[in-house]
N, C-alpha and C positions, 0 to 999 in steps of 0.2 A: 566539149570540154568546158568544166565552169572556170569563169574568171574569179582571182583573187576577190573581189567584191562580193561575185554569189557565192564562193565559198565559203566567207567569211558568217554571210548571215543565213547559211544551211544550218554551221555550225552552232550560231547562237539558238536558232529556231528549233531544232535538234534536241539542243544538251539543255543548260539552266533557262532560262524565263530571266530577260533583260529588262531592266525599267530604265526609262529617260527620262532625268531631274533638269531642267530647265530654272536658274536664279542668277540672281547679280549681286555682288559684293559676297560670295561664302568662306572668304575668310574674317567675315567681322566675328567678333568674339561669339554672338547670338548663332550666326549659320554654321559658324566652325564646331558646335558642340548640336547642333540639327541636323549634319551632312553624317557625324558621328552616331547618333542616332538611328536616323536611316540606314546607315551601314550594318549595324547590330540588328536592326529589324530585317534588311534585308537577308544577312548572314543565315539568320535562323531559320531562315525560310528556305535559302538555298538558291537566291537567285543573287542577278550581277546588276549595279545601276551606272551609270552613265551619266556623269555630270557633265551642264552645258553652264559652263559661270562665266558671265562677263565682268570688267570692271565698272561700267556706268561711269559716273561723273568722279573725276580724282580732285583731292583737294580741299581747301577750306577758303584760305583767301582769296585765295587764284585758284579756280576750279578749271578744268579743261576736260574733254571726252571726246572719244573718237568718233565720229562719225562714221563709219564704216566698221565699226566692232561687229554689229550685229548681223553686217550680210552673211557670215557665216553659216545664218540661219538657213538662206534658201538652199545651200546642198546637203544638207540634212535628209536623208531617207528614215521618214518617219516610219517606216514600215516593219523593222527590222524589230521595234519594240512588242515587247507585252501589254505594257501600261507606261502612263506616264505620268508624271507628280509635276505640278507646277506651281512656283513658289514666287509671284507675283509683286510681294510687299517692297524687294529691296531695288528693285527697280527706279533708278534716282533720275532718269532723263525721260523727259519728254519725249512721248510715241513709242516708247521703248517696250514697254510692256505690250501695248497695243499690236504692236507688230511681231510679239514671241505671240501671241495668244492668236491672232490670223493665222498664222503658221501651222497651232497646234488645232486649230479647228478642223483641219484637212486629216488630221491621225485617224487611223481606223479602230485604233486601238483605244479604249479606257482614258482620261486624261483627270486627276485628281488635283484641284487649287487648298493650296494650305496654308494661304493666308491669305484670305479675300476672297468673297462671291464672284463667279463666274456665269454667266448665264450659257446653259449647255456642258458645262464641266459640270462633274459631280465634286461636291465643296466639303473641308474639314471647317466648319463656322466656329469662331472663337466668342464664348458669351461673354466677350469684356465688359458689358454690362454689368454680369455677376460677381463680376472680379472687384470692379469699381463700387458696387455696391458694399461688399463686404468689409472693402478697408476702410469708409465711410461710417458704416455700423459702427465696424471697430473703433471709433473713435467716440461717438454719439454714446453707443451700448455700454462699451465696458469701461473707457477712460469717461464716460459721462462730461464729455469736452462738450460745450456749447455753440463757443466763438472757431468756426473751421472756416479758414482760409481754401481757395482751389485755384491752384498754378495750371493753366492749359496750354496744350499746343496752338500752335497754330489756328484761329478760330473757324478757319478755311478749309482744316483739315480733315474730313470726316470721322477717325479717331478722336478727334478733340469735341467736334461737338458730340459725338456719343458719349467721354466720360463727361464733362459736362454740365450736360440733359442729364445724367445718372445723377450727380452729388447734386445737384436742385432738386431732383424727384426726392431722395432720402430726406434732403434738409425739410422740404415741406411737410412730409410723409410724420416726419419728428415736430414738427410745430413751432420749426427754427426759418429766419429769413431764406431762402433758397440760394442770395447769394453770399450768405455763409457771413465770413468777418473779410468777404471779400472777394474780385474773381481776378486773375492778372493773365494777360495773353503773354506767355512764352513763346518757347521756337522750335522743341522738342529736340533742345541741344545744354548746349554747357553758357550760351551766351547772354542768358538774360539773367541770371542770379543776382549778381548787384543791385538790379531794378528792380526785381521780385521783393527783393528783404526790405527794399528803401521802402516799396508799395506797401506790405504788410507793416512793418515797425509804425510808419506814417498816420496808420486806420485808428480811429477815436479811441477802440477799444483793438488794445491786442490780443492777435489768435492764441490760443491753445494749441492746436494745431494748423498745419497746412499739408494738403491731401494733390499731390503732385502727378500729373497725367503719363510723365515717366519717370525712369529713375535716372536719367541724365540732367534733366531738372531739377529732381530732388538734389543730387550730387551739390549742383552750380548752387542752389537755394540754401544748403544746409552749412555750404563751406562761407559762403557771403553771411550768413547769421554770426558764425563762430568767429568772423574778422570784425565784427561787432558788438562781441562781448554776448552775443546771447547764446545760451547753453540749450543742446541739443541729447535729450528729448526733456530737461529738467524746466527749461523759459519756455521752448516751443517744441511741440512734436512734429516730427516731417514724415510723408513717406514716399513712394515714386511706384512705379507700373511697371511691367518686362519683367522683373527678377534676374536682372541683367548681374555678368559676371563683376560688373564695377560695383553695382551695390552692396554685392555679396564685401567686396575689398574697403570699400567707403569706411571710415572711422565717423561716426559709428553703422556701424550696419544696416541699413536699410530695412525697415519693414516693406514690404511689397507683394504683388500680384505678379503670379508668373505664370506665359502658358507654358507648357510640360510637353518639352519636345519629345519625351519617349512617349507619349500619350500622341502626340500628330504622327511620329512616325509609325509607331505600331497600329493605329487606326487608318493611315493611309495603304500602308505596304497589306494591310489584312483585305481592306476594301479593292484593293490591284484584283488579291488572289482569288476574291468572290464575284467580281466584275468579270476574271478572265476566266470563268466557269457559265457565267449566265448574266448578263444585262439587265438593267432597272434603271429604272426614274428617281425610286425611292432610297438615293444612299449618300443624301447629305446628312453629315454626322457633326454635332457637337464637342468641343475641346472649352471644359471648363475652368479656366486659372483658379491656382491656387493660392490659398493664405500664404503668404512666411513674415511672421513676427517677428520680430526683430528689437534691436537696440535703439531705434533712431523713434519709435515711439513710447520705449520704456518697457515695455514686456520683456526685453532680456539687459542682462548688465553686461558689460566688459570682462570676459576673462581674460588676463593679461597673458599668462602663458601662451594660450591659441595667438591672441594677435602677436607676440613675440614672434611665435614660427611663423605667422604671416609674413612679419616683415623680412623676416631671413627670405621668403620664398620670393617677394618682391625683388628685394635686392638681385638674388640669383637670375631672378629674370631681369633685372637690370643688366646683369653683367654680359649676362647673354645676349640681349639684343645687341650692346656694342663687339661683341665677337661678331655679330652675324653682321653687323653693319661696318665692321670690316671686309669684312667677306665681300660685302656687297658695293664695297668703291674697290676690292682687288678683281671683280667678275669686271663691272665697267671698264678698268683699263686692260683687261686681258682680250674681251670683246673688242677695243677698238684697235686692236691688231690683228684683228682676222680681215686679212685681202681676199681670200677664197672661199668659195664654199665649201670648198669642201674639210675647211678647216675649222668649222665651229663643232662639230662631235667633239673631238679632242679639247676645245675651250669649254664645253656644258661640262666635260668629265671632269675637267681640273677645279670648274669656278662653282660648278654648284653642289654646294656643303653648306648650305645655310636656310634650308628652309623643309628639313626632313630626313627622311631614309625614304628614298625610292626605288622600284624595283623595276618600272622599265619606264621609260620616256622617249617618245618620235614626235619628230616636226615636219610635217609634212607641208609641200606646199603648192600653191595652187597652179596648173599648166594650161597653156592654152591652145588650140589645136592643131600644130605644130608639135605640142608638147616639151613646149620651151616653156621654164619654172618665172614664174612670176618677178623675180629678182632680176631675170633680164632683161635688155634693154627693146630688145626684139619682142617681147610680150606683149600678145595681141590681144584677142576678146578671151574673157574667160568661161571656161567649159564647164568648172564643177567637177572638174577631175581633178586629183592630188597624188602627187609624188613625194615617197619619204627620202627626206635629205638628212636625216640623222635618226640613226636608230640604235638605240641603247637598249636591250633587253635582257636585265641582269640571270635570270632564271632560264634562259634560251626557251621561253614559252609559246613564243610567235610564230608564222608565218610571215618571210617578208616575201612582200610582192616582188613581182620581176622589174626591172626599171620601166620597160618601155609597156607595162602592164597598165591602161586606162582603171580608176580608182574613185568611187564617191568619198565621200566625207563621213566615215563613220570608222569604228575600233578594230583593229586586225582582229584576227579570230585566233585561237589556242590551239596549239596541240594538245592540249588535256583543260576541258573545261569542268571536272566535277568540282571545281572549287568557285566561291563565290570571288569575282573580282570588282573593283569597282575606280573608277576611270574620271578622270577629268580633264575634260577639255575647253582648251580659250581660244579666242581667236590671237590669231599673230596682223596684226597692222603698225601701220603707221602712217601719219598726216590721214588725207583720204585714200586710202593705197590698202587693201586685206590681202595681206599676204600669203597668207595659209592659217594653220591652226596646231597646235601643241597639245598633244596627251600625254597623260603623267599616271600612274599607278605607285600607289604609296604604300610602302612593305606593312604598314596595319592599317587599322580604322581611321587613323587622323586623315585630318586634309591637309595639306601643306599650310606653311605660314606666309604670309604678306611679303617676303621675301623671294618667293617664288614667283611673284606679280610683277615683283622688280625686275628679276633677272628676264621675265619674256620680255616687257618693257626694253630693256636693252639690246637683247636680239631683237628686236623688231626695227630699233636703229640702226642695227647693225647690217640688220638685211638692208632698212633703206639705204644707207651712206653704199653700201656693194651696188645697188640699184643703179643710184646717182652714179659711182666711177664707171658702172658700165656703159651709161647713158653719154658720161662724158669722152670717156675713151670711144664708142661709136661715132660719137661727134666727131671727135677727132679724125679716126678713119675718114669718116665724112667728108671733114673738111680738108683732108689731107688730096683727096680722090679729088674734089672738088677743086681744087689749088692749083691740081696738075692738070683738069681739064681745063680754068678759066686762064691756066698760064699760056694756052693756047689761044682765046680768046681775048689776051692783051689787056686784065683785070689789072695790072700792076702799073703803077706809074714810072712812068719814064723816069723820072726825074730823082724821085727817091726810092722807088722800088718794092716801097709797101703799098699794099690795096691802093687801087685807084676807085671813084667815086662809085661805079659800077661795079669792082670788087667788091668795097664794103658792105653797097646793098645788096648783094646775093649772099653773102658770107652772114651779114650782121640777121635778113631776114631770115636764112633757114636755119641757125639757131633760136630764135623766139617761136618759128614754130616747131620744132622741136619738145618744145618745152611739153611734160606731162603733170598737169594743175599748176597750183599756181608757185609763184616763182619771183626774187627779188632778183629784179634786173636794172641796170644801169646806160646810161650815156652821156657823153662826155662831148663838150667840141674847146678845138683849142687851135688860140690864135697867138699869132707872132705877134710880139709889140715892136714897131719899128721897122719891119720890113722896108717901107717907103722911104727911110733915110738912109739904110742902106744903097738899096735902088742909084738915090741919086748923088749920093758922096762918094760911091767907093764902086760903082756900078751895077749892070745887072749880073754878071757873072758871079761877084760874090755875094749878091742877091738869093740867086739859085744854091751856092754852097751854104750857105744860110740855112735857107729851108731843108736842103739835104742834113743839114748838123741837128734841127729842129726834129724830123721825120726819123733819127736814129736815137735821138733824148727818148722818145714818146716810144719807139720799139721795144727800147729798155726798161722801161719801165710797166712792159704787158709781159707780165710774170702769173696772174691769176686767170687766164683764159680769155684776154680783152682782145677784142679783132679793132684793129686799125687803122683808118684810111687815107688816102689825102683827099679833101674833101674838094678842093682846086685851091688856086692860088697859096695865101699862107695859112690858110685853115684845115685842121682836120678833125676826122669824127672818131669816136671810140664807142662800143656796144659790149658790155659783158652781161651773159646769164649769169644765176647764182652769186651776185656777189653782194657787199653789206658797206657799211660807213666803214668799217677796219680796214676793208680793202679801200676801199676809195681815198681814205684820210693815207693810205702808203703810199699810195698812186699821184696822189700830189704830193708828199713829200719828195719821193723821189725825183719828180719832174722837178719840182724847186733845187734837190740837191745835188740833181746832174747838171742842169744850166750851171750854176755857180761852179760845179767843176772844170766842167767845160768851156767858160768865162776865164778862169783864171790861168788853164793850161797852155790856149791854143796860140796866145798872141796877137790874135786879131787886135784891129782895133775898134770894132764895136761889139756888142755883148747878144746873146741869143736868151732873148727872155721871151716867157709864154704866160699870156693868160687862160686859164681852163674856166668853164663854167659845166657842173654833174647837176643829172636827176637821178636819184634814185626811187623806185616805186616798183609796187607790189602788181604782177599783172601775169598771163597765162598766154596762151598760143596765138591767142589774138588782139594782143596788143599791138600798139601802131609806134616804130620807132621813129618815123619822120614825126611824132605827135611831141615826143620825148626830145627830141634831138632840137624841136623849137623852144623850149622852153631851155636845153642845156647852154643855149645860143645867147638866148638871152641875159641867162647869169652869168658866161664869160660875159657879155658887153659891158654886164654892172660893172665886175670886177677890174676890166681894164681900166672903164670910166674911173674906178677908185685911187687909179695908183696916182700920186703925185707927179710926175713929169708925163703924163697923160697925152700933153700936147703934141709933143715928141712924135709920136706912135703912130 
């Protein structure tokens, strides 16, 4: 009897011919209208693709990425494919790319790069030389401009030096300086404009024009002119590279070089179907960009009507994205009231409306040999098996597995597959922890919106914070188990009844090791001021009630999972996992706000004051709390040292 796995890929093997799209970032504007593309080429051919899209690096100021996105990768059965398309370029992290492309070297199937040379993959080569050429001419040839500026990326970049080497070749080629009326290293972003215009306006003679290595440059370069009074394309002509969807929006419109994603996708999806008939050396193919003239060097003028409806279509997508970014803080607070798991179906159903029309979506997640899902606490080594924990199939199209049915990492199979489908799949993480992986099917050609990146994002917390309460409620069990065997071992102090110093250390160490990566943990010690005046004014007896009033202040106040001990005499220690300054800055309040309650209620006649001294620090299973507890030691000493009748004490 075949398992749901080898059923699944009888079926695909069977019915349509699958391809696996491997890229990073495909909802930027440029991949979201490429993945469309593909889908159309796909469609007409009558097969299904399967996208693998990561997020890469998030961010601008503060960038962050996960570390563990990509494991994903290793339970991929590549085998299941026809062909595979690999789209190399958006890959923003370091080793990133290197390690899809290891991966994909082991396919037996076809592997097609379509955006960058791959050595061993058959390649879509893009002649942006040709591209950069042309718009260069155009400037020389038909505006008979002399003085041309060139805005570059990155000079590190290998796109940068190849446009370049290109506008020095033509300038020469023309009998013009090569480095033009100038060359300025950019960023191949929106941040260097300011410095670009300063650089060009600055130069002995000004450009005519400036010939831009993209069009996010031109954007940042042509908006920095216009706050300067200089008029675009009437003072200076601009133009930028990509033919990206901002240029097209840009006032004025960008002339530019654009490659033609139905040209990579119909030349990749055709090269799949000639590959999966008969093998060759000989099928790396050419993608030539194209002209598109434009307003930003004067070949076309303003029509006011068109941009009128543009800005209506703006607007509209203004208003839009604040609907969806409602949506998208009411998803966050509805996730962070899911206690169970098995309560997030019903949270995906309510909260996601804001990034498409989907027709079926599951999140499966990863088990380990046991076959306990990754979110728990009890979660051992992982096997590369997956269990669905939410399955929405709007068209009842699927097969779902049996629960206790072993499962690689790849697309449930159909009950009717004459139709073309097409699939995208993310990993689910968080911190270093790869949770499982999310597929999505989207009721037409589009890919979802950047919205949909939010909402896994969230789940992905949602799973961690479930991870943590089950880690922490284990503890507890734990520690509960543990309480009532050391209560037999006489862990507790005589005197006040919480941990005694051999409690602490068995309680405080098997929580730390405990701990799964890394983790903000704290320790505390806390000393009586005064004891010894006690002692000899009023006795030992109220000595001992003392510290007994002390040892119930400091219980009171372990409200955030803090194990407590007496450590002997008038000292004791404190140990919490998970905790931050918020907790700790409470933790002494409260200490300070109980003594003075407790001061003024009980009538004695002398007072029950403590000094604390905290470390808090970042560490993991093998940290040393005797390492932490010297140093907490020592910051009480200062602090007592500090107080004014010090002597006292």
């Amino acid at each position: 009897m075949m398992t749901w796995q080898e059923e699944g890929q009888r079926s695909m093997i069977n019915s349509l011919k699958t391809i696996g799209f491997f890229g990073c970032s495909l909802t930027s504007r440029y991949r979201q209208g490429l993945c469309q593309c593909f889908n159309r080429a796909a469609k007409k051919r009558g097969m299904n693709i399967v996208y693998f899209n990561s997020l890469g690096r998030i961010g601008e100021k503060y960038t962050q990425f996960g570390e563990c996105e990509l494991d994903i990768i290793d339970h991929i059965d590549l085998d299941v494919f026809d062909g595979i398309v690999y789209d190399g370029e958006g890959y923003n992290v370091e080793s990133m790319a290197e390690k899809v492309i290891n991966k994909l070297r082991s396919a037996k199937c076809p592997v097609v790069s379509i955006s960058g040379h791959v050595d061993g993959f058959y390649n879509i080569d893009f002649e942006d030389a040709a591209g950069m050429r042309k718009l260069v001419e155009h400037f020389t040839d038909v505006h008979k401009h002399t003085r041309i500026g060139f805005m570059s990326g990155f000079l590190t970049h290998p796109d940068a030096q190849l446009r370049l080497e290109v506008f020095r070749s033509v300038m020469r080629e023309k009998g013009l300086p090569e480095d033009g009326a100038g060359v300025f290293e950019g960023d191949f972003w929106f941040h260097k404009g300011e410095e670009a215009a300063d650089f060009f306006l600055s130069r002995p003679e000004r450009p005519q024009s400036i010939v831009c290595a993209n069009d996010y440059m031109a954007i940042a370069l042509a908006s920095a002119l216009k706050l300067r009074g200089i008029k675009v394309p009437d003072d200076i002509a601009v133009s930028g590279f990509d033919g990206t969807t901002e240029g097209k929006q840009f006032i004025p419109h960008l002339t530019t070089a654009t490659r033609e994603r139905e040209d990579i996708a119909e030349k990749a999806m055709s090269l799949l179907v000639s590959l999966g008939k008969e093998l060759t050396d000989e099928t790396d193919l050419l993608v030539t960009p194209r002209m598109i003239l434009n307003q930003s060097c004067g070949c076309m003028t303003v029509d006011y009507e068109t941009e009128a409806r543009n800005l209506d279509d703006v607007y509209n997508d203004v208003r839009l994205f604040g609907y969806c970014l409602n949506d998208a803080e009411a998803a966050m607070l509805k996730l962070n009231t899911v206690e169970k798991l098995d309560e997030l179906e019903d949270a995906f159903r309510k909260c996601a409306t804001n990034f498409g029309d989907y027709s079926a979506f599951f999140l499966f997640l990863q088990t380990d040999e046991e076959g306990r899902l990754s979110c728990s606490s009890e979660f051992g080594k992982p096997t590369g098996n997956f269990r669905p924990v939410i399955w929405i199939d709007e068209k009842n199209e699927y097969v779902k597995p049996v629960s206790d049915e072993k499962s690689k990492c790849i697309i449930p199979y159909t009950t009717n597959s004459d139709t073309s489908h097409f699939y995208y799949i993310m990993s689910i993480y968080c911190a270093e922890k790869m949770f499982g992986y999310a597929l999505i099917e989207m009721k037409d050609d589009d890919i979802f919106s950047d919205f949909y990146n939010i909402f896994l994002l969230n789940l992905s917390v949602t799973l961690e914070r479930l991870w943590k309460n089950d880690n922490i409620n284990r503890l507890y069990r734990q520690q509960k188990a543990l309480y009532e065997k050391q209560m037999e071992l006489s862990v507790h102090d005589e005197l006040t009844g919480i941990l005694n110093r051999r409690g602490f250390n068995e309680f405080s160490q098997n929580a730390i090791k405990s701990l799964r990566g890394k983790n903000t943990v704290c320790t505390m010690v806390v000393d009586m001021d005064g004891l010894k005046h006690i002692n000899d004014i009023y006795g030992h007896n109220e000595g001992d009630f003392a510290i007994r009033m002390a040892a119930h202040i400091i219980t009171e106040c372990c409200v955030s999972g803090e194990i407590a001990g007496r450590a002997g005499g008038d000292e004791f220690y404190i140990y919490a996992s998970d905790y931050s300054q918020e907790k700790l800055d409470r933790f002494e309040r409260e200490l300070v706000r109980l003594c003075e309650e407790y001061n003024e209620s009980n009538g004695k006649p002398y007072r029950i004051e403590l000094s604390c001294g905290a470390y808090l620090c970042e560490t993991d299973s093998s940290g040393s709390i005797e390492d932490y507890l010297k140093i907490s030691d020592a910051r009480m000493y200062e602090q007592k040292m500090s107080k004014p009748d010090r002597k006292k004490r």
